[in-house]
C-alpha positions in Angstrom: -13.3 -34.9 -67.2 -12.0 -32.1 -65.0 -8.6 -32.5 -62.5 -5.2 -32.2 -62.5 -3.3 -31.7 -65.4 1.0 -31.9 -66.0 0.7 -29.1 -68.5 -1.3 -26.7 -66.4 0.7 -27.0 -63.2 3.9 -27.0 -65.2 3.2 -23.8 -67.0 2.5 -21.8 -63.7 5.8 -23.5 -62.8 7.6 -21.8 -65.8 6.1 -18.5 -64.7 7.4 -18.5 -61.6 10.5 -19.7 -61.5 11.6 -18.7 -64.5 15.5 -18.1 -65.1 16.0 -21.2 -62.3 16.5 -24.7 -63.9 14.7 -26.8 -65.0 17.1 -29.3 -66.0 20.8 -29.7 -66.4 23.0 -31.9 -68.5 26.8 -31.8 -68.2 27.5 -28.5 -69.3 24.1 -27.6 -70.6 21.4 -25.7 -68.1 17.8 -25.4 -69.4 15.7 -22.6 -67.8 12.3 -23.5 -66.9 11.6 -20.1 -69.4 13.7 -22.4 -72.0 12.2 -25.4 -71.0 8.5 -24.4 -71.6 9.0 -22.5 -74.7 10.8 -25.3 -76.4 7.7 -27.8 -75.5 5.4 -25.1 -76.7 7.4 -25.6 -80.1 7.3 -29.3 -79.9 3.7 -29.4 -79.3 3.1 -27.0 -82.3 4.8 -29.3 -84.2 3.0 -32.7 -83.2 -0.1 -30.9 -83.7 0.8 -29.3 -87.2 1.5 -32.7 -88.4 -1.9 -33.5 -87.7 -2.0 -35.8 -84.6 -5.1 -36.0 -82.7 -6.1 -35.8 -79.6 -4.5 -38.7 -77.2 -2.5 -39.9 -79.8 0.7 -42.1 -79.0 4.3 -40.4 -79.1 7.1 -42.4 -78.3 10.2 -41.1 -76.0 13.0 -43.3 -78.0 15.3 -41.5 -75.4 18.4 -41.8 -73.6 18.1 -39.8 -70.2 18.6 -35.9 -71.6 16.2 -32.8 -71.0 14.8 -33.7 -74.0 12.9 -36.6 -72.9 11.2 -34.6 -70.0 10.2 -31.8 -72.4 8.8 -33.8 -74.8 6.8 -35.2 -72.7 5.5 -31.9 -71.4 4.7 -31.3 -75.3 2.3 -34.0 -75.6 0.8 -33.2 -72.1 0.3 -29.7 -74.1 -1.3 -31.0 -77.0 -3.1 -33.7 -75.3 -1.5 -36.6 -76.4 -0.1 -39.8 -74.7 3.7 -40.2 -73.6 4.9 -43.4 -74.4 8.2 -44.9 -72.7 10.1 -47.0 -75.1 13.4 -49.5 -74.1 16.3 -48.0 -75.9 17.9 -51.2 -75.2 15.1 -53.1 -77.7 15.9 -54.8 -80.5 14.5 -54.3 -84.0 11.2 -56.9 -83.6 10.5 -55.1 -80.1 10.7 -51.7 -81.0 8.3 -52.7 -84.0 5.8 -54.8 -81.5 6.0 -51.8 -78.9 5.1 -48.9 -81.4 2.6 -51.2 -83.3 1.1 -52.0 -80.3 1.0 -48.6 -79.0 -0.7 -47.1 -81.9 2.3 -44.8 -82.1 1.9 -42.0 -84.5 5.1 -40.4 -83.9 8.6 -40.9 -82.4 10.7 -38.4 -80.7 14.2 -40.6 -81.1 18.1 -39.8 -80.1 20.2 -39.6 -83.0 22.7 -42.5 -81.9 19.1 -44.7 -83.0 18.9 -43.5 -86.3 20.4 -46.7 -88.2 17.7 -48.8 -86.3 14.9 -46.4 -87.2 16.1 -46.8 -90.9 15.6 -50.7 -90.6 12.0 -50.8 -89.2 10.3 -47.4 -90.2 9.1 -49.4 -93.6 7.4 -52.0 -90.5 5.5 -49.0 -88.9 3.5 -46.8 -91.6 1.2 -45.9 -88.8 4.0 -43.5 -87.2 3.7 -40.4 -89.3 6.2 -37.9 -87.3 9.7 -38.9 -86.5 11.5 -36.0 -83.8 15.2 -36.6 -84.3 16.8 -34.9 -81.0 21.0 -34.3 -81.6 23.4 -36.2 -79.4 26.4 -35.6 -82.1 25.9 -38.8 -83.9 25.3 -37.1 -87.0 23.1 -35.5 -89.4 19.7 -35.3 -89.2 18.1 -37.9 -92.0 15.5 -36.1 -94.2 12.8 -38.2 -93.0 12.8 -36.5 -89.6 12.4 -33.3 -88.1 15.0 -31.8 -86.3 13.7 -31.3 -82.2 16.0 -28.1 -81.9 14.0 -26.8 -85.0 10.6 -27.9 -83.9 11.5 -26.6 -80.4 12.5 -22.8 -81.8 9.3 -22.7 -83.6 7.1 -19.2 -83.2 4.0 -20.5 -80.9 2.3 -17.7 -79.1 1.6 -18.2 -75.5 1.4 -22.2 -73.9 0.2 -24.9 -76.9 -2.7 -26.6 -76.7 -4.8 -28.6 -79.1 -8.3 -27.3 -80.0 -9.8 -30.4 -77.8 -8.2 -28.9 -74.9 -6.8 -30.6 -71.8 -8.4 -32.4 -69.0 -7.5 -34.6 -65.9 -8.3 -37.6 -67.9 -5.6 -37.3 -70.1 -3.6 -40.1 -70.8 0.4 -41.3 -70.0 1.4 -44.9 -70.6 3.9 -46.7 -68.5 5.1 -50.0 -71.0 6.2 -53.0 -68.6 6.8 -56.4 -69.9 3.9 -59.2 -69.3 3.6 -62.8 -68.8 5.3 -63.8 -72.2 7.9 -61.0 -72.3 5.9 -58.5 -74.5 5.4 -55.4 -73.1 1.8 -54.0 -71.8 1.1 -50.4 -71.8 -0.2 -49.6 -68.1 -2.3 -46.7 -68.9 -2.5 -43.8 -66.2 -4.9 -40.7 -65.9 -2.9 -37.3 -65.3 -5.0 -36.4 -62.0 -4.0 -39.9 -60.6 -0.5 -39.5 -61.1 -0.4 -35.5 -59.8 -1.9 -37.1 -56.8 0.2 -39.3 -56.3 3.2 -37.4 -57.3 2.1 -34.7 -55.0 0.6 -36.9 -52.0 3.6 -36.2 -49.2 5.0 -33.0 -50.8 4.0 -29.5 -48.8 0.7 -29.2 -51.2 -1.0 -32.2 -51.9 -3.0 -31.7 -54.9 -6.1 -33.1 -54.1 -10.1 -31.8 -54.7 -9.8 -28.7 -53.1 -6.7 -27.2 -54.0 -7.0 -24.5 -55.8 -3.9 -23.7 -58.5 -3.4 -19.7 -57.0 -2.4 -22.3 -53.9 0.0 -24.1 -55.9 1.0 -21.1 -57.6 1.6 -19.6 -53.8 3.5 -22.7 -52.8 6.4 -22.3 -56.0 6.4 -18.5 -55.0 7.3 -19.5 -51.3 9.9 -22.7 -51.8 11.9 -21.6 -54.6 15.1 -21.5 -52.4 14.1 -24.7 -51.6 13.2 -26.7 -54.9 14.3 -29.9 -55.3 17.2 -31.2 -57.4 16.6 -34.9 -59.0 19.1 -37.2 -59.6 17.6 -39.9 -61.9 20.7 -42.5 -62.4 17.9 -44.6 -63.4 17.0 -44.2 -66.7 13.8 -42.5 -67.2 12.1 -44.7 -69.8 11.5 -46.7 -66.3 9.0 -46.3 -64.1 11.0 -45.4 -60.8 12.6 -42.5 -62.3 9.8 -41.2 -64.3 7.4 -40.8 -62.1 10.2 -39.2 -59.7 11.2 -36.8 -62.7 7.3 -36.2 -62.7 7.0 -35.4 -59.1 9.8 -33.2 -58.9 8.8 -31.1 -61.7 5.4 -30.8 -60.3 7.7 -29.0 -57.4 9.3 -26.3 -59.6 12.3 -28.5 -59.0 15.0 -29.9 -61.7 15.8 -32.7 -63.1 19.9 -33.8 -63.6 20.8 -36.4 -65.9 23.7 -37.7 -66.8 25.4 -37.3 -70.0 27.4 -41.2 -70.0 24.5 -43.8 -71.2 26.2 -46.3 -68.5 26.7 -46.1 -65.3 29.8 -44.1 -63.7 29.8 -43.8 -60.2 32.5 -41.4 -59.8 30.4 -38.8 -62.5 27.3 -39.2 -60.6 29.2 -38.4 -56.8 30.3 -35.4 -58.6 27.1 -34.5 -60.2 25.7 -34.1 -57.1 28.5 -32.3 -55.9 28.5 -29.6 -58.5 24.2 -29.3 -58.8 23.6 -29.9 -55.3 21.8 -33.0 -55.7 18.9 -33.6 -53.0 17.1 -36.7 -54.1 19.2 -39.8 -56.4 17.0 -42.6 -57.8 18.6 -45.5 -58.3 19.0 -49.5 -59.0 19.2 -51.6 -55.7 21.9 -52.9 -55.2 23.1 -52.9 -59.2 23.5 -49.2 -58.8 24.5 -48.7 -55.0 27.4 -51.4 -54.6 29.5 -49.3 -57.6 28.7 -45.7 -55.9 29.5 -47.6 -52.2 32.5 -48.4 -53.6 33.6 -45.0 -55.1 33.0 -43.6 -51.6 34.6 -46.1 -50.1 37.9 -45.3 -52.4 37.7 -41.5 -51.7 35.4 -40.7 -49.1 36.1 -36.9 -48.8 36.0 -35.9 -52.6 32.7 -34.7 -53.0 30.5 -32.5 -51.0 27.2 -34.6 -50.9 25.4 -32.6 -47.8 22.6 -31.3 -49.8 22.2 -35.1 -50.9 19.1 -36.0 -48.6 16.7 -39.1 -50.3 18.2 -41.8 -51.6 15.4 -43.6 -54.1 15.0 -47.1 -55.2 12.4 -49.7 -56.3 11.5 -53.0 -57.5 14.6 -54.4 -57.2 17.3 -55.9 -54.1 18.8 -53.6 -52.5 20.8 -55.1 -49.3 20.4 -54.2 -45.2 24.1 -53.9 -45.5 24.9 -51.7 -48.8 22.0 -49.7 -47.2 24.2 -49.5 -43.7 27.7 -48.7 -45.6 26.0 -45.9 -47.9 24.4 -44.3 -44.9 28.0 -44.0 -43.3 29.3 -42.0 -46.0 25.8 -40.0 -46.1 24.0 -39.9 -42.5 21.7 -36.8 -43.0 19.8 -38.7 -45.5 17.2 -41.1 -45.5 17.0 -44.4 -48.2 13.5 -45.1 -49.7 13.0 -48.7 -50.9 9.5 -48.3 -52.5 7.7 -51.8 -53.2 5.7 -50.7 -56.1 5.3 -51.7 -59.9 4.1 -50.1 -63.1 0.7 -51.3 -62.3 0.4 -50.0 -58.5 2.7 -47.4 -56.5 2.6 -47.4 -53.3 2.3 -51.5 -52.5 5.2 -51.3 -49.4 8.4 -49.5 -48.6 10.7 -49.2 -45.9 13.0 -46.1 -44.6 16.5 -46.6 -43.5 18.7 -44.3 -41.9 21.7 -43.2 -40.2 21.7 -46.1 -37.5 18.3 -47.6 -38.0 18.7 -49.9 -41.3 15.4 -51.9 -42.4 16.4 -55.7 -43.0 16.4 -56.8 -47.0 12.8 -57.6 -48.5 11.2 -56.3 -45.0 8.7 -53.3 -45.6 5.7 -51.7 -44.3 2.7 -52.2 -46.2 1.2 -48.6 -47.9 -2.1 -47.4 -46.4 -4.5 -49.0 -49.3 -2.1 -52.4 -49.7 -3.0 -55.6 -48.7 -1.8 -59.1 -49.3 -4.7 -61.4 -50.6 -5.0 -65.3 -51.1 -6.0 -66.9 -54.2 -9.3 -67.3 -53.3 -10.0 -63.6 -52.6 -9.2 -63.2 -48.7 -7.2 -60.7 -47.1 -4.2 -62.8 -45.3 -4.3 -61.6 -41.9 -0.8 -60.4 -40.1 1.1 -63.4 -38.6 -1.1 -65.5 -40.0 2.1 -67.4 -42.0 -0.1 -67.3 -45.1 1.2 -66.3 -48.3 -0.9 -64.3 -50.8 -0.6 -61.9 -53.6 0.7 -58.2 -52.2 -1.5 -55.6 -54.0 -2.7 -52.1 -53.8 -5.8 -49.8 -54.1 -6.8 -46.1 -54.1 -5.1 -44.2 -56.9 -5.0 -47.1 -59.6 -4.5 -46.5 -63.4 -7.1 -47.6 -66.1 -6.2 -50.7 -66.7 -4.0 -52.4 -70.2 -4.1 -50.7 -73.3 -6.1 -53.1 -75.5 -6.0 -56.0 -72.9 -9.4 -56.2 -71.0 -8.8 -59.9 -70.3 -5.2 -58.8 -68.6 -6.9 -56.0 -67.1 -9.4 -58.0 -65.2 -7.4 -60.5 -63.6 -4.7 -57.8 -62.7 -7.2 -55.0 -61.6 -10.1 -57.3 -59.0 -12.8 -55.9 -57.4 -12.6 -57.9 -54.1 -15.0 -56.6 -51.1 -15.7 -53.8 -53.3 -12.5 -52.4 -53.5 -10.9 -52.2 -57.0 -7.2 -53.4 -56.4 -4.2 -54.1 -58.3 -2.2 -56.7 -58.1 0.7 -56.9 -60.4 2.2 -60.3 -59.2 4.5 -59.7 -55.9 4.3 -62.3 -53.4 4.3 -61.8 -49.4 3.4 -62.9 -45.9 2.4 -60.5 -43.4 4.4 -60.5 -39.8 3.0 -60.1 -36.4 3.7 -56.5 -36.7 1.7 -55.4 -39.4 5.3 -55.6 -41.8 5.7 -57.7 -44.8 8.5 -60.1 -46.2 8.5 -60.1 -49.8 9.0 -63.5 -51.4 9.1 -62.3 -54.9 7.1 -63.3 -58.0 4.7 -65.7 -58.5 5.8 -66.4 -62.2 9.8 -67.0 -63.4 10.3 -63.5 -63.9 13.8 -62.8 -63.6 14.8 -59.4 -62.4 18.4 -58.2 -63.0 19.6 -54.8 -62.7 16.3 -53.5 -62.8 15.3 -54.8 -65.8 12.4 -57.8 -66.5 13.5 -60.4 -67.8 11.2 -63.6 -69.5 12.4 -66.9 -69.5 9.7 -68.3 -72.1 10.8 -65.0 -74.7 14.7 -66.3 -74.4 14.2 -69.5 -73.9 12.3 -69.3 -77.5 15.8 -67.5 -78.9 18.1 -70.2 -77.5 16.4 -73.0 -78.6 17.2 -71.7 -82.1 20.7 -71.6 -81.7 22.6 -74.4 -83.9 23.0 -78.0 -81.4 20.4 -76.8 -79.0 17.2 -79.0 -78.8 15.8 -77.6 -75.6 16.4 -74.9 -73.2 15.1 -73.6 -70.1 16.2 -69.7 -68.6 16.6 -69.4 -64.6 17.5 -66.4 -62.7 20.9 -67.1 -60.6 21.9 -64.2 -57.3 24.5 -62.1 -58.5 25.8 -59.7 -55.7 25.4 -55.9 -57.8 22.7 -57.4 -60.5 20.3 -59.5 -58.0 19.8 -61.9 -60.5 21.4 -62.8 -64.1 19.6 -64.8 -66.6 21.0 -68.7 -66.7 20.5 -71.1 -69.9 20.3 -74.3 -69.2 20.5 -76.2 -72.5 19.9 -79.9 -73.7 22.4 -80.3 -76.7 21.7 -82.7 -79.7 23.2 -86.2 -78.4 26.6 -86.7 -78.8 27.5 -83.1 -78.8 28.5 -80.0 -76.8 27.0 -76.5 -77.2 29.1 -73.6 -77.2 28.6 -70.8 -74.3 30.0 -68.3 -76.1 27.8 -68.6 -79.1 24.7 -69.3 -77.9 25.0 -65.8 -76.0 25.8 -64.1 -79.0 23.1 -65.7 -81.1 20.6 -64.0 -78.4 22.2 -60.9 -78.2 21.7 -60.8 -82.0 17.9 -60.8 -81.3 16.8 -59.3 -78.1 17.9 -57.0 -76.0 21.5 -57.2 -74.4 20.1 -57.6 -70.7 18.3 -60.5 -71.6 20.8 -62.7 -73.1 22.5 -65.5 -70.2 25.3 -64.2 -68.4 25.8 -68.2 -67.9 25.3 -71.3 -70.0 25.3 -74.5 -68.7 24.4 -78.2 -70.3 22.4 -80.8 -69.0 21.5 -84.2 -70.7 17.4 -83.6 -70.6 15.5 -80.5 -69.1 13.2 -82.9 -68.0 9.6 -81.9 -69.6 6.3 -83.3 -68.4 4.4 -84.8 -70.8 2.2 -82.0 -70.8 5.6 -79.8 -71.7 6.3 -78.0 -68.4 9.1 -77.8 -66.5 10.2 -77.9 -63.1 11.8 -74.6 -62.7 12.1 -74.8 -59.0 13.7 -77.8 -59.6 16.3 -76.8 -62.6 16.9 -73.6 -60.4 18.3 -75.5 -57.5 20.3 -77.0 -59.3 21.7 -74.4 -61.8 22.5 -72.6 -58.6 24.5 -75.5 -57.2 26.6 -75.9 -60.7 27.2 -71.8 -60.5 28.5 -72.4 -57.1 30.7 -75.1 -57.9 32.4 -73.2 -60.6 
């Protein structure tokens, strides 16, 4: 099919601009010359290892210029970006490339060891990209990304098939059990979204000497993206993406946790315009660092503060804005399966109260039996989304279909959020339908830990809750039903699930109870356990 294409747009973008960055990484600057020539060398290389058209490569990526210019080399080739977790374990990394069909792996160093465990699981993955981070050597199983990047191409890559509109880049988000889904999106949806409220929307009738007029006449003003988030998310992705698309650059941050009083001075010394972050996980730390030494940094260039699918309070929103009034917060409401659900703006004196937003042009709230709740109604329905929609699950057309309805005619998606609509047209979001715990920005599963806990020595049953914690939103509870007689150790029965999933997902807390109190058709009252972890949490 025709339409918009990454690679295209970002190849003009290269022309133009040039010597100006593209990204920057502590003390490293990549030019957008540098930056295109090196994916033209990737691309050269996925292609001479014989990958097809739209095959899978995995980002196994910390945030680094790398990851963004890798995934430029598959939008060359035309192949498929896929986002993986660095924080996976073993069994998840193997499920998550298996799944994705991967056929290569573009991986940071510092993962190496893990690689070495699981590559005999994945025979299917016939490249592996090792990208330097000063861990080490690369292992002679791997290609080295500086090599493959210096490799002689001549003029931009591309694979005999071409490139098209239709062009694939998957988005992995965890489902209903805990195992991730790959949310597959076209190219010319996402440019158009990317590109929908910048000075060019790139929509049917744009042509790309317009685009190409637009670099040429805002390259003073490009944009400078923060991404504190990392980019194997959604949120900062899909910014990275849009700002790209701009002839912008894209700043990470060389610490692989968060540092507050780096990222103030990041944005000090690159002139940072838009920061993507956590909620409140992220903002409370930076508020603080302000708060501690309010006139260190210059941060007036500093004007969109970013943010999505997780809290982020009325009055951390107020207390940042003091420190920054020329800019403006946006708390998207959006998921992997639809952008653009809701959002609110805040600024300098005009602060949107926590979980309010304005529902986007194409969202709508919708009952369980297919009507469109209608504002001040007081009825609760499912908050989704239409328009520009991706393609559905990759290799899920049962998920697919009950995520993605045709209701009135109007494909929508709608990914699981919650609401009621007000008198005024805004929404109060009530959160998920299911027990998905959210902290930090990350999903968490109850059913995928619970199964992990309930393997840990003493433990005959256990249920996971999420419990408010003031900077994560939420932090994942275990309520356990020790063996009669005995008591369960907190301490261990974290470790034991650190030891098999990812570190985010094991408890933060650990408390007993004498039965969870199963139905006899095995279900539990998690409304009810909730409560009353929450009250025990309290009580100290």
């Amino acid at each position: 099919m025709p339409g918009w294409n990454f690679a295209d747009l970002w190849e003009i973008c290269a022309e133009v601009r040039g010597d100006a960055p593209a990204a920057v990484h502590g003390d490293r600057t990549v030019s957008w010359t540098e930056f295109d020539r090196g994916a033209n060398g990737l691309a050269r290389t996925l292609l001479d290892a014989g990958l097809r058209r739209q095959d899978k490569v995995a980002q196994y990526l910390t945030n680094d210029p790398a990851y963004m210019q890798s995934v430029l080399a598959c939008f060359k080739a035309a192949m498929v970006p896929v986002n993986t977790n660095y924080r996976y374990a073993d069994d998840e990394l193997v499920h998550l490339w298996d799944n994705a069909d991967a056929a290569a792996v573009v991986f940071h160093g510092t993962f190496g060891p893990t690689i070495e465990r699981i590559r005999h699981r994945l025979p299917h993955v016939r490249l592996w990209i090792r990208v330097d981070d000063g861990s080490g050597p690369c292992p002679d199983w791997a290609v080295d990304a500086d090599d493959a990047a210096a490799a002689p191409t001549e003029g931009p890559v591309a694979g005999p098939w071409g490139r098209s509109g239709g062009d694939r880049w998957f988005l992995y988000t965890g489902g209903t059990t805990g195992l991730p889904k790959g949310v597959m999106w076209e190219q010319d949806t996402l440019v158009r979204l990317a590109t929908q409220t910048s000075p060019l929307p790139l929509g049917d009738g744009t042509a790309l000497a317009a685009y190409r007029d637009l670099l040429a006449g805002t390259a003073g003003a490009a944009p400078v993206l923060l991404p504190a988030a990392p980019l194997m998310h959604g949120t900062g992705h899909i910014m990275a993406l849009a700002q790209l698309t701009l002839g912008g650059c894209v700043v990470t941050l060389p610490g692989r946790s968060l540092d507050a009083e780096a990222l103030w001075q990041a944005c000090h010394d690159e002139g940072v315009t838009v920061l993507v972050i956590v909620g409140d996980a992220f903002a409370r730390p930076l508020l603080e660092a302000l708060d501690a030494a309010p006139d260190r940094w210059d941060l007036s260039r500093l004007q969109l503060l970013v943010s999505s699918g997780v809290m982020w309070s009325q009055d951390v929103k107020a207390r940042l804005l003091d420190h920054l009034p020329q800019a403006t917060i946006f708390d998207s409401l959006g998921s992997s399966e639809a952008i653009g659900m809701a959002a609110s703006f805040s600024s300098k004196g005009n602060v949107t109260r926590t979980a309010r937003f304005a529902l986007g042009p194409d969202a709508v709230v919708v009952t369980d039996d297919g009507r469109k709740v209608a504002p001040g109604s007081g009825e609760i329905g499912r908050l989704g989304v239409g328009g520009l929609l991706p393609v559905g699950y990759y290799k899920d057309e049962v998920k697919t279909a009950a995520t993605f309805p045709v209701i009135d005619g109007v494909r929508y998606s709608l990914p699981g959020d919650w609401a009621t609509i007000e008198a005024d047209g805004s929404i109060t979001l009530l959160g998920r339908g299911s027990v998905c715990i959210n902290t930090g920005g990350e999903k968490v599963f109850p059913e995928e830990v619970e199964e992990v806990v309930k393997t840990c020595d003493g433990v005959v049953d256990a249920v996971c809750v999420g419990i408010p914690d003031p900077r994560l939103g939420h932090v994942v509870c275990a309520i356990v039903e020790p063996k009669v007689g005995t008591s369960v150790d907190a301490a261990a029965v974290i470790e034991h699930v650190r030891a098999g999933l990812a570190h985010y997902k094991a408890p933060r807390i650990v408390l007993e109870r004498s039965t969870i109190g199963r139905a006899p058709n095995g279900k539990v009252d998690y409304k009810g356990l909730t409560a009353w972890a929450r009250d025990q949490a309290a009580a100290g």
